[in-house]
Every structure is written in C-alpha cells, then in structure tokens.
N, CA, C and O atoms as a GROMACS GRO file, in nm:
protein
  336
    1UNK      N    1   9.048  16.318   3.082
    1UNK     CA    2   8.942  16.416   3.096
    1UNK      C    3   8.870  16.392   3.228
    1UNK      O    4   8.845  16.275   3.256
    2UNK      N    5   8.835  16.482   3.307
    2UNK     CA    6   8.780  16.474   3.436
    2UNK      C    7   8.647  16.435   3.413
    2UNK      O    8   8.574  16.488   3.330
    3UNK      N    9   8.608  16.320   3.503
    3UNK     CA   10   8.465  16.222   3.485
    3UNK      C   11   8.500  16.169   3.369
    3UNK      O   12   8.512  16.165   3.491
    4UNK      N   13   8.528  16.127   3.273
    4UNK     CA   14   8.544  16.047   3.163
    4UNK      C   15   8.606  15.890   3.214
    4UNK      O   16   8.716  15.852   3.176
    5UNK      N   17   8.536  15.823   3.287
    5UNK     CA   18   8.543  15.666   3.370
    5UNK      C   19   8.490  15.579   3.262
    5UNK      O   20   8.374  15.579   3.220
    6UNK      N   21   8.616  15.482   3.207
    6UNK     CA   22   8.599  15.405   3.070
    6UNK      C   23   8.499  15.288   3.139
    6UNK      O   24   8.453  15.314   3.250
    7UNK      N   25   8.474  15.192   3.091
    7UNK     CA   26   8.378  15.087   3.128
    7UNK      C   27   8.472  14.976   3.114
    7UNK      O   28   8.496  14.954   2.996
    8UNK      N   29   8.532  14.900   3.194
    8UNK     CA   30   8.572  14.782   3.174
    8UNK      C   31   8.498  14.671   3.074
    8UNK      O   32   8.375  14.662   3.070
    9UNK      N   33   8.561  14.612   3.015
    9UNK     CA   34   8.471  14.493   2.888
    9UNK      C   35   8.510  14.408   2.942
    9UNK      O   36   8.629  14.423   2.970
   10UNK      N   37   8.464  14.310   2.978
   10UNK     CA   38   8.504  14.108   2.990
   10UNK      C   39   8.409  14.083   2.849
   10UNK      O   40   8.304  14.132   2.805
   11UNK      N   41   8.516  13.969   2.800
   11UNK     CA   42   8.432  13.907   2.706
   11UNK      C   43   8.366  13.757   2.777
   11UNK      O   44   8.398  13.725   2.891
   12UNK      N   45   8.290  13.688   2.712
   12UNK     CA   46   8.248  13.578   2.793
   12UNK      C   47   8.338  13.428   2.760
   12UNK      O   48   8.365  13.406   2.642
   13UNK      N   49   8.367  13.362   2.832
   13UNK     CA   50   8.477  13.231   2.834
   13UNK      C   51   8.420  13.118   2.830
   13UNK      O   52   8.324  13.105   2.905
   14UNK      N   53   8.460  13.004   2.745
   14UNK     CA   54   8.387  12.924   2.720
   14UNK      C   55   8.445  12.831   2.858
   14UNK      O   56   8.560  12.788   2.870
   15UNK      N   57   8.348  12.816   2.941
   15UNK     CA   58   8.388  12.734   3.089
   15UNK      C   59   8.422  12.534   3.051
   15UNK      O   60   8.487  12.438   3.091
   16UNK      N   61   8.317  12.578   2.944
   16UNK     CA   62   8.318  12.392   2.912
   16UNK      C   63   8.536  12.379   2.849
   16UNK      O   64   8.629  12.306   2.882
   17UNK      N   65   8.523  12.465   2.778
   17UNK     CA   66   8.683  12.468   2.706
   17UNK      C   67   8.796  12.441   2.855
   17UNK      O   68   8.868  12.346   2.885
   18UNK      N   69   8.771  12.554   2.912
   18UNK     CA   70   8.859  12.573   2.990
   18UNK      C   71   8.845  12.427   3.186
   18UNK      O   72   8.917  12.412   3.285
   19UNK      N   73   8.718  12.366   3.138
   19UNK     CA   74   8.655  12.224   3.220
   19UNK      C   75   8.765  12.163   3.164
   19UNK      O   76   8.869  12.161   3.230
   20UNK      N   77   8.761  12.093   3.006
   20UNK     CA   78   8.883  12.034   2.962
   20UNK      C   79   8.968  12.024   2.948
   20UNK      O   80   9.038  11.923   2.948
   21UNK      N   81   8.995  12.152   2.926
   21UNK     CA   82   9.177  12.155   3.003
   21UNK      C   83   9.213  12.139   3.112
   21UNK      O   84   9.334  12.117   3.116
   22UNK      N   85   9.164  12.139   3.211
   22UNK     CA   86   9.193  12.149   3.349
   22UNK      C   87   9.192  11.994   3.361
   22UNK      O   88   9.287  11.947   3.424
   23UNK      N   89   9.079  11.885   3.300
   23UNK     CA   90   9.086  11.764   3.310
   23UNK      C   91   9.223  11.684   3.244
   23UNK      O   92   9.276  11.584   3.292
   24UNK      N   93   9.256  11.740   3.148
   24UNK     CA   94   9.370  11.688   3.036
   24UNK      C   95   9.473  11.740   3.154
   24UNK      O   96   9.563  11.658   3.170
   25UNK      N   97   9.482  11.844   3.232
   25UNK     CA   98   9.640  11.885   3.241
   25UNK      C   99   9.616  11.874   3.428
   25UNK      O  100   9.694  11.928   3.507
   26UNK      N  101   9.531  11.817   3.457
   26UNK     CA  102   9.535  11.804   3.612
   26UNK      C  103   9.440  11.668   3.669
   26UNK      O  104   9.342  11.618   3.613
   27UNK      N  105   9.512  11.622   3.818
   27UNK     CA  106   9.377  11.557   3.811
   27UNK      C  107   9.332  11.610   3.949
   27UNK      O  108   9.344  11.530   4.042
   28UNK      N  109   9.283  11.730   3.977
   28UNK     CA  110   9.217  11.764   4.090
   28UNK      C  111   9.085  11.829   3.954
   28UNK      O  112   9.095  11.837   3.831
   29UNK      N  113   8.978  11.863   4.044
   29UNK     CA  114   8.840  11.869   4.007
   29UNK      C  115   8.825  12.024   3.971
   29UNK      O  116   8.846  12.108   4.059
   30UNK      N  117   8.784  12.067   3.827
   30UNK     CA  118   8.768  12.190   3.805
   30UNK      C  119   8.646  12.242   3.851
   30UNK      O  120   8.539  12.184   3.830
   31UNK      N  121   8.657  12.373   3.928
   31UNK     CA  122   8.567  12.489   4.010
   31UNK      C  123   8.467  12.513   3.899
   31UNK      O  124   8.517  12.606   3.836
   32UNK      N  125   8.372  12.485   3.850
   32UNK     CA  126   8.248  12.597   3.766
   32UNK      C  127   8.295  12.717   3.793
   32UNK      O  128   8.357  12.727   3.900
   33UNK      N  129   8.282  12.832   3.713
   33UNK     CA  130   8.272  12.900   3.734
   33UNK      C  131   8.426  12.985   3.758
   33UNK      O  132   8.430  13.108   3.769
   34UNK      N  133   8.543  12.903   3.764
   34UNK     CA  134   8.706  12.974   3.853
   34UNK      C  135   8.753  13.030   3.667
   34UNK      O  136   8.812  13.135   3.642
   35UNK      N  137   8.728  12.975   3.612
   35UNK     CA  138   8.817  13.065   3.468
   35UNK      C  139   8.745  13.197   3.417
   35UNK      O  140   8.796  13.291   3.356
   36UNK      N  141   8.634  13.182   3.452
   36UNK     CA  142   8.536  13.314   3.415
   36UNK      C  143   8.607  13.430   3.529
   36UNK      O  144   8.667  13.528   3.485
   37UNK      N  145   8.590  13.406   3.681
   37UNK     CA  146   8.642  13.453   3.794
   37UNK      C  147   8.812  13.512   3.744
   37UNK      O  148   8.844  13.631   3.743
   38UNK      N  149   8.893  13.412   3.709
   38UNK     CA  150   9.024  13.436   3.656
   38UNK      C  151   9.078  13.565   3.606
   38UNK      O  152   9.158  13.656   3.632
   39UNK      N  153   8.959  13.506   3.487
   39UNK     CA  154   8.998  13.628   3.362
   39UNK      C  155   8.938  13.764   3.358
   39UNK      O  156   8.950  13.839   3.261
   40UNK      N  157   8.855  13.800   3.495
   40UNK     CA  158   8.761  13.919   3.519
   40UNK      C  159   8.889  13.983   3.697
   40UNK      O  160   8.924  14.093   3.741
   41UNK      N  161   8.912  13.834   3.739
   41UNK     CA  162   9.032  13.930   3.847
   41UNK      C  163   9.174  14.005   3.807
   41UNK      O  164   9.236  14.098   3.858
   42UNK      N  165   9.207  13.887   3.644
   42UNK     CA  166   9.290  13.980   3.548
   42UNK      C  167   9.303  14.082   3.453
   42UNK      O  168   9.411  14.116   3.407
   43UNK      N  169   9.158  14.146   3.414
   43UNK     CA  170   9.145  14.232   3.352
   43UNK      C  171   9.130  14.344   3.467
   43UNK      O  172   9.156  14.463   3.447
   44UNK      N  173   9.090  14.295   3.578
   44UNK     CA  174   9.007  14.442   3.645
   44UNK      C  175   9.152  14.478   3.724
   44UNK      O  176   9.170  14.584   3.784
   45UNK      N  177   9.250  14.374   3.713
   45UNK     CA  178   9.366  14.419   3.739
   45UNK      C  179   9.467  14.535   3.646
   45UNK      O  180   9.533  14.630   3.688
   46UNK      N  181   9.449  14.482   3.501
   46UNK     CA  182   9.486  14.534   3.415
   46UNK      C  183   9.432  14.680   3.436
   46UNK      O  184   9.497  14.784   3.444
   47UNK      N  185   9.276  14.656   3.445
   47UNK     CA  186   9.240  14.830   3.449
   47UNK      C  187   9.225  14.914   3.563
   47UNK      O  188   9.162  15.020   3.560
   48UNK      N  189   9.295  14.859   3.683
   48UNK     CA  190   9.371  14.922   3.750
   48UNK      C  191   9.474  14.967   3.742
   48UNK      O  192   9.489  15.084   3.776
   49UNK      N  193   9.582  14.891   3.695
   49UNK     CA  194   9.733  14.949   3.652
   49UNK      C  195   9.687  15.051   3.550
   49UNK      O  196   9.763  15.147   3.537
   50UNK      N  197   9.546  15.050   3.451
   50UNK     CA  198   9.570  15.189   3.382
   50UNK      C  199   9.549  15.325   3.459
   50UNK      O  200   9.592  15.440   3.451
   51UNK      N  201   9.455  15.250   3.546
   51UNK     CA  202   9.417  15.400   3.628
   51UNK      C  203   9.550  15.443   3.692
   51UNK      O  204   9.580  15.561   3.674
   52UNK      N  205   9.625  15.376   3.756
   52UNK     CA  206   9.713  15.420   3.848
   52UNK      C  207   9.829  15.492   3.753
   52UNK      O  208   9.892  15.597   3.769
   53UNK      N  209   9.831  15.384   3.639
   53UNK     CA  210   9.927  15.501   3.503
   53UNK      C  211   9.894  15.632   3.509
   53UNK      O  212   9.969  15.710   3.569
   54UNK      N  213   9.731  15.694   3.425
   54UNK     CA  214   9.706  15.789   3.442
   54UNK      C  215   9.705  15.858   3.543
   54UNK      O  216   9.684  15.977   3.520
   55UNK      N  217   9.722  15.824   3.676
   55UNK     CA  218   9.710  15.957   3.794
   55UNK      C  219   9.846  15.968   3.818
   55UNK      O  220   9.867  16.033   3.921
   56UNK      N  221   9.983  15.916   3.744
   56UNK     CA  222  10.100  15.943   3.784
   56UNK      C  223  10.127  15.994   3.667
   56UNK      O  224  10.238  16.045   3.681
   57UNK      N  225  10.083  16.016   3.532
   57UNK     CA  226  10.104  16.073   3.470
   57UNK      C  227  10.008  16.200   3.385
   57UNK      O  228   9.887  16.202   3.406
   58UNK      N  229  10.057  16.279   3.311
   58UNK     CA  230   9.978  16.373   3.258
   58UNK      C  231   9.907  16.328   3.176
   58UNK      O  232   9.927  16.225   3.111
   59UNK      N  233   9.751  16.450   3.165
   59UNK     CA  234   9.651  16.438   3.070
   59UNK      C  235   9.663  16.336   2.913
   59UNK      O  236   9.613  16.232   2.870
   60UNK      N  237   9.788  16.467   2.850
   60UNK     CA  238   9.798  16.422   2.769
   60UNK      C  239   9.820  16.258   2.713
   60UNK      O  240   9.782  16.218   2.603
   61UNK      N  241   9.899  16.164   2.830
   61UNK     CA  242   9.866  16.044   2.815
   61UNK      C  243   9.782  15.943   2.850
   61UNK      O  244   9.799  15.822   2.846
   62UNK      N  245   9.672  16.023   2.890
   62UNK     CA  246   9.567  15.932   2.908
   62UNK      C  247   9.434  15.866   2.791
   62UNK      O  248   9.337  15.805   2.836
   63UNK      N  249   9.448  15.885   2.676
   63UNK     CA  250   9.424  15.872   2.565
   63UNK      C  251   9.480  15.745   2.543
   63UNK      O  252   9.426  15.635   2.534
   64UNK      N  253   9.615  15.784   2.536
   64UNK     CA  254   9.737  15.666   2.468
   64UNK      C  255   9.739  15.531   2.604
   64UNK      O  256   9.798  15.422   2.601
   65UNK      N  257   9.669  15.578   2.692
   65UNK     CA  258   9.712  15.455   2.833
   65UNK      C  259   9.543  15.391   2.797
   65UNK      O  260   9.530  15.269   2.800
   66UNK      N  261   9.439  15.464   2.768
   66UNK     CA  262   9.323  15.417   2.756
   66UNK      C  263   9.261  15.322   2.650
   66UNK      O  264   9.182  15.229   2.660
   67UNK      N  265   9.328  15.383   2.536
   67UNK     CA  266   9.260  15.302   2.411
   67UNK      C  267   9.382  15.244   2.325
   67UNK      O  268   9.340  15.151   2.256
   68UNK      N  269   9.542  15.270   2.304
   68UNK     CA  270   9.661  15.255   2.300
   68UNK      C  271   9.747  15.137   2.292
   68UNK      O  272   9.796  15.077   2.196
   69UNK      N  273   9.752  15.116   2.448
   69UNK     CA  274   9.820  15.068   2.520
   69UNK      C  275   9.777  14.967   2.607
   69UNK      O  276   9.804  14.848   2.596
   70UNK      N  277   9.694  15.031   2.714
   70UNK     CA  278   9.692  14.881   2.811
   70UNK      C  279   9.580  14.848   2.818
   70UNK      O  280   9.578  14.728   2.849
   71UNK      N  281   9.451  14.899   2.804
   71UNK     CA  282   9.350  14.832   2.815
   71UNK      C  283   9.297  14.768   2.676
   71UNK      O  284   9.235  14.663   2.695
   72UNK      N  285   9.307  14.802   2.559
   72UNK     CA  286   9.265  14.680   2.461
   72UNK      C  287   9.328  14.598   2.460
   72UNK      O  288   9.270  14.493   2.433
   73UNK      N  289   9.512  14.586   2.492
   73UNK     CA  290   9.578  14.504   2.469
   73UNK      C  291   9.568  14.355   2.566
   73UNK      O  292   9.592  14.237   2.542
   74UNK      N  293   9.520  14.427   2.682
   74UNK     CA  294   9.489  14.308   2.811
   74UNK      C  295   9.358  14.302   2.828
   74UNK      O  296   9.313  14.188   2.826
   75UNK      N  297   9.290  14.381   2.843
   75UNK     CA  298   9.163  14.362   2.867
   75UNK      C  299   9.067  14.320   2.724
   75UNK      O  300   8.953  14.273   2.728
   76UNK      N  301   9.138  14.348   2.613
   76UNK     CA  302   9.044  14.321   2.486
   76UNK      C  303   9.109  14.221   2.367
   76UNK      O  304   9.052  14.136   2.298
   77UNK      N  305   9.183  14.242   2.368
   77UNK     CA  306   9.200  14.196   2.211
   77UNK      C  307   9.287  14.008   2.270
   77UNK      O  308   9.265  13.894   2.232
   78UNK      N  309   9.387  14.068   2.378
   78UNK     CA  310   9.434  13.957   2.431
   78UNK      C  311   9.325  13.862   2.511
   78UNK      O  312   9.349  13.741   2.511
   79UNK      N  313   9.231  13.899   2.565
   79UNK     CA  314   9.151  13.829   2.628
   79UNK      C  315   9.062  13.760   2.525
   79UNK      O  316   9.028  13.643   2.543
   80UNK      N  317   9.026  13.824   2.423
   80UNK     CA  318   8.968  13.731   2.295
   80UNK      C  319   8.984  13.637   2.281
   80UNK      O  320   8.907  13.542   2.293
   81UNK      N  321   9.114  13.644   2.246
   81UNK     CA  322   9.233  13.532   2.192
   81UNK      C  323   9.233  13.439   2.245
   81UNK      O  324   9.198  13.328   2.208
   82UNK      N  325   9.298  13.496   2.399
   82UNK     CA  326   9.286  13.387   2.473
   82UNK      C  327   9.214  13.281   2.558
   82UNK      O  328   9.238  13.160   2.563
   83UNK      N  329   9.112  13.356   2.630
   83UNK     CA  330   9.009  13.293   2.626
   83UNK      C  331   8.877  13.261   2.581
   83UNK      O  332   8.788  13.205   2.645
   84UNK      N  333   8.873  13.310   2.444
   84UNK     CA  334   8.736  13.212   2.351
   84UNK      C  335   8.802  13.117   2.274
   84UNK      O  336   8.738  13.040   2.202
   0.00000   0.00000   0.00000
C-alpha cells in the first residue's frame, strides 16, 4: 500500500550474555555495546531485503513479504530466540 512504511522492531540483547560468550569462546576483549550493534545491522539488513522484495515485486505480495515471510521471521521471532 502506498505510504504504509512498517516500523522496524529490535528487541533488546542481553550484552552481559553475549560479554560471556565472547570470553568462553575468544581471548581478545569484548566491545560493550558490538552484539546490540550486530543484531540491529542484521535486522535493518533483513528489512531491507524486504523492501527491495516488494519493489521487484507486485502489490499483492507485499502483505505476505511483510508480516509472512521475512520480517517476523528475521527480524522477530528469530531474533528473540536468539538473542535473549
């Protein structure tokens, strides 16, 4: 639908979680702040590839590319999961 611009969601990441892993599985010094950064340069990626879906394809699938397909699946439900 013309003007109908969805809102990207980040959920919030637990930095302390993702401090300890980085200590357990590396020994260089974890960034504050780089997994929050991560998972907001990979969603806003994700909801780019939807936009660029919808302008190569018709109306009718922009419904199914919006709420469907790629943005709860990467930007929501998988990002849950994975990072809380």
């Amino acid at each position: 639908m013309p003007g109908d611009e969805r809102k990207t969601i980040y959920y919030p990441i637990s930095e302390d979680a993702a401090r300890r892993a980085k200590e357990m599985n590396s020994f260089s010094d974890y960034k504050p702040g780089s997994a929050t950064e991560e998972c907001r340069r990979c969603v806003d990626e994700a909801a780019a590839l939807a936009e660029r879906q919808k302008a190569r394809g018709g109306p009718m699938y922009h419904e199914k590319i919006d709420r469907g397909h790629i943005r709860p699946k990467i930007g929501g439900e998988y990002e849950r999961e994975f990072f809380q």
